[in-house]
N, C-alpha and C positions, 0 to 999 in steps of 0.2 A: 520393717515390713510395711510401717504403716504411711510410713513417708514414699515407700516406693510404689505404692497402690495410689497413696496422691498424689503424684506425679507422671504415672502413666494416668491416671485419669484425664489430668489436665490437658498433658499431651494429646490425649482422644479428644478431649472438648473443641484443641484447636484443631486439629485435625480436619474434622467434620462439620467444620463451621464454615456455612455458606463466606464465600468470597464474594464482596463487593462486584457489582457488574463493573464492565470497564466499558467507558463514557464511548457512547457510538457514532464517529462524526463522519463517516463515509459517507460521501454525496455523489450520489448518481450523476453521471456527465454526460453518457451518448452507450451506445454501441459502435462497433465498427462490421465491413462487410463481409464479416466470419461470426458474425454472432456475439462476439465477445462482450462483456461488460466492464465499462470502464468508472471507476469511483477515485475520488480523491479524497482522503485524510483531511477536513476543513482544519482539525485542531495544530497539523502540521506545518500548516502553510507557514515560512515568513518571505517578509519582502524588502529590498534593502535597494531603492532606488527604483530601476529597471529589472531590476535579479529578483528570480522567488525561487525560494526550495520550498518539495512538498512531498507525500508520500501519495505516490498513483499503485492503485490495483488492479489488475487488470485479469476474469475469469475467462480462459476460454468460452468461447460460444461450439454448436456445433460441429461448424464448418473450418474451426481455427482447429492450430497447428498440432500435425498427430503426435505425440510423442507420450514420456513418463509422466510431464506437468500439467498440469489441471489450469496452470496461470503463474500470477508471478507480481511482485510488489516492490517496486521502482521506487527509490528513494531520486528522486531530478531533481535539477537544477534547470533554469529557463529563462532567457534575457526576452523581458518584454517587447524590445523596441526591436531585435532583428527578427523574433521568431524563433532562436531557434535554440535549442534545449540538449541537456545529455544527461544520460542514465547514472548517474554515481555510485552506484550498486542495487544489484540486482537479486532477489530473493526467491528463485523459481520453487514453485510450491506445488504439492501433488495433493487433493482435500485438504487444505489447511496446513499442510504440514509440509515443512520445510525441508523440498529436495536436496539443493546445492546453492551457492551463492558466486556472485559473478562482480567483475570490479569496477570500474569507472569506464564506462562505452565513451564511444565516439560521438562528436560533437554533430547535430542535423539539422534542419527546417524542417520548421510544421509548415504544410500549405495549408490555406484556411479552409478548404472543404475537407479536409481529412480530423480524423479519431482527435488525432495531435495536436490538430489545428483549435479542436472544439475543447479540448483539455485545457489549452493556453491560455483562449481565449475568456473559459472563465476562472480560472487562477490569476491572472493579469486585470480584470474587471474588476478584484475583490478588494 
C-alpha cells in the first residue's frame, strides 16, 4: 500500500510540474496584402551553399484566405542565387492546432517586392 501511495504521489509530482518553456526564435519578417503575419523559425534556419531550409509561419490576417485554417507552418527549402523556393510540407493549422498536413509543393519565384521576396531575402542575408 505504501509503495503504491509513493508512487502515485511521484507520478502527481511529475505530473504537475511546470514544463520548461520552449526557446522562442520566431522572427517577424513582413506582412503581406491580406494582413497576414509572416515569422520564421531563426533556430531552424540551415544553409548549405546557396540552399537554406527553414521553418516559415505564416497567421492569417483579416482579409486572407476564408476557410477552416487560422494559417499554416511551412517547413521550405530556397536556393539563394535564383530566388526561388518550395514548400516541403505543409502544416495547415486552425488556433494552434493542427488541421491537416500537405507534401512537398511545387517549385516558384519569389519577386522581390512580394511577402516571398522579403522572406528570402532575409533568410539568405543571414
Amino acid at each position: 500500500m505504501k509503495l503504491r501511495f509513493g508512487l502515485a504521489t511521484l507520478f502527481l509530482a511529475f505530473a504537475t510540474a511546470p514544463m520548461p518553456a520552449a526557446a522562442d526564435s520566431w522572427v517577424y519578417i513582413g506582412r503581406n496584402t491580406y494582413g497576414s503575419v509572416y515569422d520564421v523559425d531563426w533556430d531552424s534556419l540551415r544553409r548549405e551553399g546557396d540552399m537554406v531550409t527553414f521553418t516559415l509561419r505564416v497567421k492569417y490576417g483579416p482579409s486572407g484566405p476564408t476557410g477552416e485554417a487560422t494559417g499554416y507552418v511551412a517547413h521550405r527549402s530556397a536556393n539563394c542565387a535564383d530566388r526561388s523556393y518550395a514548400d516541403l510540407q505543409t502544416d495547415y493549422m486552425k488556433n494552434d492546432a493542427l488541421l491537416r498536413s500537405s507534401g512537398e509543393e511545387a517549385k516558384r519565384t519569389a519577386a522581390p517586392e512580394s511577402i516571398a521576396g522579403e522572406v528570402l531575402s532575409k533568410v539568405c542575408a543571414r
